[in-house]
N, C-alpha and C positions, 0 to 999 in steps of 0.2 A: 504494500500500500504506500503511498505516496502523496504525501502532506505538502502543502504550501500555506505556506502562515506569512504575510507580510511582516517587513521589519517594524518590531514597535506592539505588534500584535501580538494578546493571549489568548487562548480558545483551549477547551479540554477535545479531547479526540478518544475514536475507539483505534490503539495501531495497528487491532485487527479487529476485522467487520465482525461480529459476534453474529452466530448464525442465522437464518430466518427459521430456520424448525428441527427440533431433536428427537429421535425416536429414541423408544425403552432401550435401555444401557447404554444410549450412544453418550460421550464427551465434546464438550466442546469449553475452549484453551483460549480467554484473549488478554489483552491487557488495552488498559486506556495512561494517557496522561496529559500532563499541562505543558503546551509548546511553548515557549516564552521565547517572541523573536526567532520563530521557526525551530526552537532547538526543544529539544525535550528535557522538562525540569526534576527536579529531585523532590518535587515538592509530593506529599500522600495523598493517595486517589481512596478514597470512600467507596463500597458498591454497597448499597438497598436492594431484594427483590421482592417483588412481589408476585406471586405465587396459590396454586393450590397447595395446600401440605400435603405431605407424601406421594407430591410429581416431582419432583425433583430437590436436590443436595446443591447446594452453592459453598465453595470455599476458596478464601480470598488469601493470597500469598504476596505481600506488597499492593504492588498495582497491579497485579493477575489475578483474574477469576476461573478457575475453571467451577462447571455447571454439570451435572450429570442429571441426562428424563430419566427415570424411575417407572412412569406408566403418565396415557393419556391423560390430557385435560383438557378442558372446553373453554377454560381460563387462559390467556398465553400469558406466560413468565414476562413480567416486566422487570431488565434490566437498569438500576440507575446506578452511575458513576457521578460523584461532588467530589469539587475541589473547590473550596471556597467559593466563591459565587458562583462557578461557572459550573453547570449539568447537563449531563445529555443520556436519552433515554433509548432504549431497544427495547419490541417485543418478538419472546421467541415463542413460534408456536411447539406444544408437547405433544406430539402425534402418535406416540405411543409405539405399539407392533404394525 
């Protein structure tokens, strides 16, 4: 993936697109951060999801989330990353088998 952030500019990013849908036991692996002046900062990225309970395991390791579906839901997993004021959201569908 490949970022353009003007000089000057901060924006939070995903630096991998987090998927659009996960089946039972599949993974999915991203991380997001804060570009400050196009470079990627050391600063900590926050993740929230929101979720049915028992579709899916979220565990956060720095700025990386991996996410595992566990089984369908009619719900999609909304993913959110904050870094001080600035968030941005994904929803992933849980499609199940």
């Amino acid at each position: 993936v490949t970022i353009h952030v003007e000089s000057g500019e901060s924006r939070l990013v995903f630096l991998e697109e987090p998927p659009e849908r996960l089946k039972a036991y599949q993974l999915a692996t991203f991380s997001a951060s804060l570009l400050e002046n196009g470079q990627e900062s050391e600063t900590p990225v926050s993740f929230a999801f929101l979720g049915e309970r028992g579709s899916y395991t979220a565990e956060q390791d720095g700025n990386r989330v991996t996410i595992k579906c566990w089984k369908r839901s009619d719900t999609p997993l909304v993913v959110r990353a904050v870094c001080g004021e600035f968030e941005i959201k994904r929803e992933i569908k849980l499609v199940g088998i």
